[in-house]
C-alpha positions as CSV (number, residue, x, y, z in Angstrom):
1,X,87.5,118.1,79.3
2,X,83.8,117.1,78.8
3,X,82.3,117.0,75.1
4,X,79.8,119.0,76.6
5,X,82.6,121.9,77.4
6,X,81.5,125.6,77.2
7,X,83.9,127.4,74.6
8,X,84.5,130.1,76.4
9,X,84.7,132.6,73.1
10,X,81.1,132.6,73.6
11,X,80.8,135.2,76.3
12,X,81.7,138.5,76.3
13,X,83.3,139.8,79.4
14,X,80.2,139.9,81.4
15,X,79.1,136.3,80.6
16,X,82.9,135.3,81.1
17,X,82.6,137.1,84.6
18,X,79.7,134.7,85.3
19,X,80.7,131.8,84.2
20,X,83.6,132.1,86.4
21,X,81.6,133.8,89.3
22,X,79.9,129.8,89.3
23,X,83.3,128.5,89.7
24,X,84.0,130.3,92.8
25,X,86.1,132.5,91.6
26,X,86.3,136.5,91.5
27,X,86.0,139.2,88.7
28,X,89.9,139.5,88.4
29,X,90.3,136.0,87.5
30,X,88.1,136.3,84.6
31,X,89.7,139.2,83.7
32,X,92.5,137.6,83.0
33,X,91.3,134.8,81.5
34,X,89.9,136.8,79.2
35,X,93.4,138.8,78.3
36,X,94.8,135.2,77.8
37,X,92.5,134.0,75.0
38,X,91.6,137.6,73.0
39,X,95.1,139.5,73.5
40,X,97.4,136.4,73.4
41,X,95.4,133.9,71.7
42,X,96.1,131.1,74.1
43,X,93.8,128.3,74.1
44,X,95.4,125.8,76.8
45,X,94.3,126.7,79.8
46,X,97.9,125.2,81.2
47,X,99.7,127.9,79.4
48,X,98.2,130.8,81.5
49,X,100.2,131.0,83.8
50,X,99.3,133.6,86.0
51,X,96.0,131.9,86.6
52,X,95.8,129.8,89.8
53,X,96.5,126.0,89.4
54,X,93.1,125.3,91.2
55,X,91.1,127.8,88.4
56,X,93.4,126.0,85.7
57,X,92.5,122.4,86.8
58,X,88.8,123.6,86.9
59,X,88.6,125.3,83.4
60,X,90.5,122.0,82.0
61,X,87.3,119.8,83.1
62,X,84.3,121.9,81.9
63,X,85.5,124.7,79.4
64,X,87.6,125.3,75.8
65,X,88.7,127.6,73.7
66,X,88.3,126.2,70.3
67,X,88.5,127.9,66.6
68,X,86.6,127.1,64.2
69,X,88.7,124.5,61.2
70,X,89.5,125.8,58.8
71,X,88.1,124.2,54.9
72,X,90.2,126.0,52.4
73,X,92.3,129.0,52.9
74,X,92.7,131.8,49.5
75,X,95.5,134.4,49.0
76,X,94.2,136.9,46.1
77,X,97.7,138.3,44.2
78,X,96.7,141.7,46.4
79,X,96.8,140.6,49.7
80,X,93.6,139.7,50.1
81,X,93.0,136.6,52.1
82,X,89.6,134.6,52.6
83,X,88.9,131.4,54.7
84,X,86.2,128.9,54.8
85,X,85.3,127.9,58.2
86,X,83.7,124.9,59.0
87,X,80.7,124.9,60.9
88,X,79.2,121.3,61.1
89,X,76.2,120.0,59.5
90,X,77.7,120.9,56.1
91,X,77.7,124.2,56.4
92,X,80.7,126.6,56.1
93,X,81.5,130.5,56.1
94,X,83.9,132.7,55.0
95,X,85.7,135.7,56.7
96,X,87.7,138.2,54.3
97,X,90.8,139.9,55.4
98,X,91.6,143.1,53.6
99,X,95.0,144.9,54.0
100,X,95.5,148.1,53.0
101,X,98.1,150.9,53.4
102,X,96.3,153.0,56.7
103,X,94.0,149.9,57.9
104,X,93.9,146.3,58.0
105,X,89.8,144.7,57.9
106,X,88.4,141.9,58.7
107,X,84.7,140.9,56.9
108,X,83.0,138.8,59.1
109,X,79.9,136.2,58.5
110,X,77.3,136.0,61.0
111,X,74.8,133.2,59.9
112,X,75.1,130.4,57.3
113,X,73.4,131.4,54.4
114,X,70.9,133.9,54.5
115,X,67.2,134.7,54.6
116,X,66.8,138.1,52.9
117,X,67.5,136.9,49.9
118,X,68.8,140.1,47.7
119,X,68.8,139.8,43.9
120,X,72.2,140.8,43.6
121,X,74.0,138.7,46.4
122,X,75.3,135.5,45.6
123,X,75.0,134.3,49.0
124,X,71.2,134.9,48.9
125,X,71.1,132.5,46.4
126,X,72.1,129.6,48.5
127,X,69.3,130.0,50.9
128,X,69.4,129.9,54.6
129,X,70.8,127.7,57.0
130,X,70.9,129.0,60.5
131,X,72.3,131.7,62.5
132,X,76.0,131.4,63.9
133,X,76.5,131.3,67.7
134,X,78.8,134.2,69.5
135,X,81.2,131.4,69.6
136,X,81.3,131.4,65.7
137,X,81.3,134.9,65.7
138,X,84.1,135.8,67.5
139,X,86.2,132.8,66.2
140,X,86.7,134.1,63.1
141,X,88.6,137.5,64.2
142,X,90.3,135.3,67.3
143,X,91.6,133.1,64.3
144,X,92.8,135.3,61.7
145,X,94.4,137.9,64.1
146,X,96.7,135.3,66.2
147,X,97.3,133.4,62.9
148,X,98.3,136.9,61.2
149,X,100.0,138.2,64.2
150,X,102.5,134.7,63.7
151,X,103.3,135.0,60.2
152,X,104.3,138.2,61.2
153,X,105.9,137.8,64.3
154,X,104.6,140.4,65.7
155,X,102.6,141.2,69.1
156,X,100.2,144.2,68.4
157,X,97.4,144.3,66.9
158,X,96.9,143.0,63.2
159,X,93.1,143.6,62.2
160,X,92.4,147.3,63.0
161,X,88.3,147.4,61.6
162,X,85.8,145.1,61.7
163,X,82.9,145.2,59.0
164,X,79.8,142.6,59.7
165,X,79.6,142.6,55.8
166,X,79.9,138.5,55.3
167,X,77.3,135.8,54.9
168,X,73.8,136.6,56.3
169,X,72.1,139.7,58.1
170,X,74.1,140.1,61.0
171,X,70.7,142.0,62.7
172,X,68.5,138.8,62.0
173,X,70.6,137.2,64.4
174,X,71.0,139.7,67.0
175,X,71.4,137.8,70.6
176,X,74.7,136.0,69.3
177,X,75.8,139.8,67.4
178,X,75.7,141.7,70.9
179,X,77.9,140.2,73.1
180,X,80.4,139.2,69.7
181,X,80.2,143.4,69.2
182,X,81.4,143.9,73.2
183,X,84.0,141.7,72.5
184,X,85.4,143.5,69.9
185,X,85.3,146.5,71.7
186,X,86.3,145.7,75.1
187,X,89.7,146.9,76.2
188,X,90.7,143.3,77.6
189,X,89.8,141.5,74.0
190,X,91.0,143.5,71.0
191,X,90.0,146.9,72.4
192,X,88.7,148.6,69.0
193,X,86.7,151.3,68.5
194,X,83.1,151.8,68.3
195,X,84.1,153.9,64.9
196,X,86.2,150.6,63.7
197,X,83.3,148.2,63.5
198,X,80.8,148.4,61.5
199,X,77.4,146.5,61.2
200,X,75.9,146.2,57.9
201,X,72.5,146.4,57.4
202,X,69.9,145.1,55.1
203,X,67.4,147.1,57.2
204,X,66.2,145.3,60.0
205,X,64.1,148.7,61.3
206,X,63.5,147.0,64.8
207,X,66.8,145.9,65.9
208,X,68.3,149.0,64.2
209,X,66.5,150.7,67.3
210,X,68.0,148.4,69.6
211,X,71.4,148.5,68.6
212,X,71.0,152.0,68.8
213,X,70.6,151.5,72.6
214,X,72.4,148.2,73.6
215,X,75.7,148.6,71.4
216,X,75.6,151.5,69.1
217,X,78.5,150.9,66.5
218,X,79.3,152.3,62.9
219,X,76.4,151.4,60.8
220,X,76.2,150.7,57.5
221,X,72.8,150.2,55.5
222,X,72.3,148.3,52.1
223,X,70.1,150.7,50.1
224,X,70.4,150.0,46.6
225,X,67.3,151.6,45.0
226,X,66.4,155.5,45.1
227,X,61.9,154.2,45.7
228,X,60.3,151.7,47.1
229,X,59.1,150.8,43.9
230,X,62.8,149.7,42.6
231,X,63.8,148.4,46.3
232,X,60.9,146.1,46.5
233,X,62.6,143.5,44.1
234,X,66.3,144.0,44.5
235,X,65.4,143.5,48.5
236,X,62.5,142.0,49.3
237,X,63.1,143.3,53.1
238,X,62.1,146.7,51.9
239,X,58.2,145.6,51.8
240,X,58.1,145.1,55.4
241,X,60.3,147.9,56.0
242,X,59.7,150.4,54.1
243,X,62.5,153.3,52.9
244,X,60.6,156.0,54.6
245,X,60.6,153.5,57.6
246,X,64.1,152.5,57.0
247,X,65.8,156.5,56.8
248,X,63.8,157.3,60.2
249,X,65.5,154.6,62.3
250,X,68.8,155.9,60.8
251,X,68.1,159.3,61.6
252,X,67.5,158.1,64.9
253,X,70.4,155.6,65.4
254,X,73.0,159.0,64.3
255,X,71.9,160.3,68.3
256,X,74.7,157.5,69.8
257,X,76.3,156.7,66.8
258,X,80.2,157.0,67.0
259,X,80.0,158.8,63.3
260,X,77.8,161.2,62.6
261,X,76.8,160.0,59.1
262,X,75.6,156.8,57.9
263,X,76.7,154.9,54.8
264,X,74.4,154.4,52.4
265,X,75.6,150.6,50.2
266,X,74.5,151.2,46.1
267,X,75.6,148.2,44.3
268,X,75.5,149.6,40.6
269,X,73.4,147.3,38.2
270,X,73.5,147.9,34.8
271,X,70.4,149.1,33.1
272,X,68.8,148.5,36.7
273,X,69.3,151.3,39.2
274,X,72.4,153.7,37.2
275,X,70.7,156.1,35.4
276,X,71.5,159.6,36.1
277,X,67.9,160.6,37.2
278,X,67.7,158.0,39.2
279,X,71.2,159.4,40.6
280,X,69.1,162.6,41.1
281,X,66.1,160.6,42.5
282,X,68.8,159.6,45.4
283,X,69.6,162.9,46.2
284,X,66.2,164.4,46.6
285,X,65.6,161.2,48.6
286,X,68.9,162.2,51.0
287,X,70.1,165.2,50.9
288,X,69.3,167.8,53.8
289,X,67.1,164.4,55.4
290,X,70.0,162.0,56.5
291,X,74.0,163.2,57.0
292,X,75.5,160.0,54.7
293,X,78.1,158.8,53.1
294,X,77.4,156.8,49.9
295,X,79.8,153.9,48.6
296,X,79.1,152.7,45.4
297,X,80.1,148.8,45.3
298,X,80.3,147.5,41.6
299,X,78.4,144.2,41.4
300,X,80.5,141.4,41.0
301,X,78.1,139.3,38.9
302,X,77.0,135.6,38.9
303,X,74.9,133.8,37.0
304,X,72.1,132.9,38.6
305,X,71.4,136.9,39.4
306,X,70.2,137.6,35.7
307,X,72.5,140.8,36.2
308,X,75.3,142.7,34.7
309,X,77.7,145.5,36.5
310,X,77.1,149.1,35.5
311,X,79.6,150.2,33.2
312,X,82.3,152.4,34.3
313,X,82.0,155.5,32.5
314,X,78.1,154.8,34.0
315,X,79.3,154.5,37.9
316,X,81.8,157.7,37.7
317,X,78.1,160.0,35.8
318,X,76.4,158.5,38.9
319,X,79.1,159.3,41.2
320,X,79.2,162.8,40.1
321,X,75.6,163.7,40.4
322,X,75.7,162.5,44.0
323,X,79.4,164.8,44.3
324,X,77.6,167.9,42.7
325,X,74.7,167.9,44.8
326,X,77.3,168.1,48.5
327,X,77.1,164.4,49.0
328,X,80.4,162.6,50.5
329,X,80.7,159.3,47.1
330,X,83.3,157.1,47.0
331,X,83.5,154.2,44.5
332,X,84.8,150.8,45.8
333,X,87.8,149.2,44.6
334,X,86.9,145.9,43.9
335,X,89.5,143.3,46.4
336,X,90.2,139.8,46.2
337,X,87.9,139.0,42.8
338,X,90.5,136.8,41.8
339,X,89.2,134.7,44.8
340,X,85.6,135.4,44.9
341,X,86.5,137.5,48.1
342,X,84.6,140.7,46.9
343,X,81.5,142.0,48.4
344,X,78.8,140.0,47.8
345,X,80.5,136.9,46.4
346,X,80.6,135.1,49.2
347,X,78.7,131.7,49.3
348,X,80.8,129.4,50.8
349,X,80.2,125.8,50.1
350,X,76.6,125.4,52.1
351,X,74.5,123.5,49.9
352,X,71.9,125.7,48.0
353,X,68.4,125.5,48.7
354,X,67.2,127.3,46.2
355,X,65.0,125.5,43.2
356,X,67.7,123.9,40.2
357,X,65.1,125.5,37.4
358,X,65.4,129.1,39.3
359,X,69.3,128.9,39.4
360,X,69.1,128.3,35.7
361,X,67.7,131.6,34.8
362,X,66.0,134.7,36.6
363,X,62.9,136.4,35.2
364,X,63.4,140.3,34.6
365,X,63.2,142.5,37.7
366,X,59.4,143.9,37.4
367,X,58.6,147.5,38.5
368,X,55.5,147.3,40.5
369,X,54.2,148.0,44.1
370,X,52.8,145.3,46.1
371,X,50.0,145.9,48.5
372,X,51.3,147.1,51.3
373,X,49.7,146.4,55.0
374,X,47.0,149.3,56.0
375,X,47.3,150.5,52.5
């Protein structure tokens, strides 16, 4: 093998189809070569046996199948496991694998860093990198499911849901997401359904749309803030797109979603977006407008956020406005904390790019409304 070999976990099963289609060999062949690597997790070519000897001897000299190493592996005391990837450079990311009693989830990180930057996110903090290839991608679930389906000993399938809820904003890097979402899906790979994965959104209005057409999945959308006026600082996305912007593509994305709701993220900030009318304020800004569901994700915090999570008896008022008024609210238990697995905790160990004297301490979040363009 060349160092220049393609890792073939890059392609979903049209790009594998190709690939092999320029090494003279038919649709069937990469059919199966596909089976091999996402259903059996084999990665030596000389181990699939019911591949041709000629095909074998050709993959050995220009392709791979190669994981991702792994940095540090966590076990939280409820089952919770997280792993930090390596991804060169310095960089790292983290997948989170989430067991409970009627599923089995995998969080999955689609850039290094990331760019939105969200007051609340610890992972914002650390800046940007770069976006992960498909390669990366789809490493991470081709990693933890063979490596769970071992310490199991057990052939079906581990990992029943996906949730693009890791490091980064999985619609920011869009070209590698598509064909890593195929995968996923296809009936050769891992075969789950469109309902079972989930992309989480900070609200990328423009590739929302184009999801909705190229690979419409379970979305979920980071919301936060009841107005623009409380969005605009807790994520600064919002002052390009807009919440009015923001609810139309979701109204539009529900025509090929597999669910007909979406979920609505809150992460509850105390003093900061938990009051009861501002509860009220989200269901005037909802209700009868967008079929949702609403999770409420208490904020795990850290210090450089200048934040606190809401208190509990806080969350459950806010819960029950949004119950009274028809509206499907869960609240989210909290998972792997004792491992900085929960949602957004994860940073990994990429170096941080944000300014030392801004990590030290974070002004006050301001209530004001930036001029908008064409306003």
């Amino acid at each position: 093998m060349t160092d220049n070999a393609t890792n073939l976990l890059g392609f979903d099963l049209d790009g594998l189809v190709a690939f092999c289609q320029q090494l003279g060999e038919k649709r069937f062949r990469a059919i199966q070569l596909y089976r091999w690597i996402h259903q059996r997790g084999v990665a030596d070519f000389g181990l699939m046996t019911d591949l041709a000897k000629s095909l074998r001897d050709k993959l050995a000299g220009c392709a791979k199948v190669e994981a991702l190493r792994v940095l540090t592996e966590q076990r939280s005391a409820d089952g919770t496991i997280k792993w930090l990837f390596d991804v060169g450079a310095g960089d790292a990311v983290e997948a989170v694998f989430i067991p409970e009693d009627d599923r089995a989830t995998l969080c999955i990180s689609s850039q290094a860093g990331c760019a939105v930057g969200c007051r609340f996110c610890s992972t914002g903090h650390q800046g940007f990198s770069r976006n992960l290839s498909t390669a990366e991608i789809v490493a991470q679930l081709w990693f933890a499911e063979h490596q769970l389906r071992r310490e199991r000993q057990r052939d079906e399938r581990v990992i029943s849901n996906i949730v693009m809820m890791g490091m980064g904003e999985p619609l920011q890097n869009y070209s590698a997401l598509v064909p890593a979402l195929k995968t996923f899906l296809d009936d050769h790979a891992y075969g789950l359904s469109r309902r079972r994965v989930t992309v989480s959104t900070s609200g990328v209005v423009p590739m929302i749309e184009r999801l909705q057409q190229d690979c419409p999945v379970a979305l979920a959308v980071s919301l936060h803030a009841p107005s623009d006026l409380l969005r605009d600082p807790l994520v600064p996305l919002n002052r390009k797109y807009p919440i009015a912007e923001l609810l139309d593509a979701c109204r539009a994305y529900l025509a090929a979603a597999p669910r007909d709701f979406i979920t609505f993220e809150y992460c509850m900030l105390d003093g900061v977006n938990d009051s009861v009318e501002q509860a009220r304020e989200l269901v005037r800004l909802l209700k009868g407008k967008v079929p949702c569901k609403i999770n409420l994700i208490p904020f795990n915090p850290f210090p450089a956020s200048g934040l606190t999570c809401s208190p509990r008896e806080r969350v459950q008022a806010f819960a029950e406005v949004l119950i009274q008024a028809g509206i499907v609210t869960t609240v989210r238990k909290t998972r792997g904390d004792d491992i900085d697995a929960a949602c957004g905790q994860l940073a990994g160990e990429v170096q941080d790019r944000t300014n030392a004297s801004q990590r030290m301490t974070r002004a006050p979040i301001v209530l004001h409304r930036p001029q908008r363009a064409g306003s």
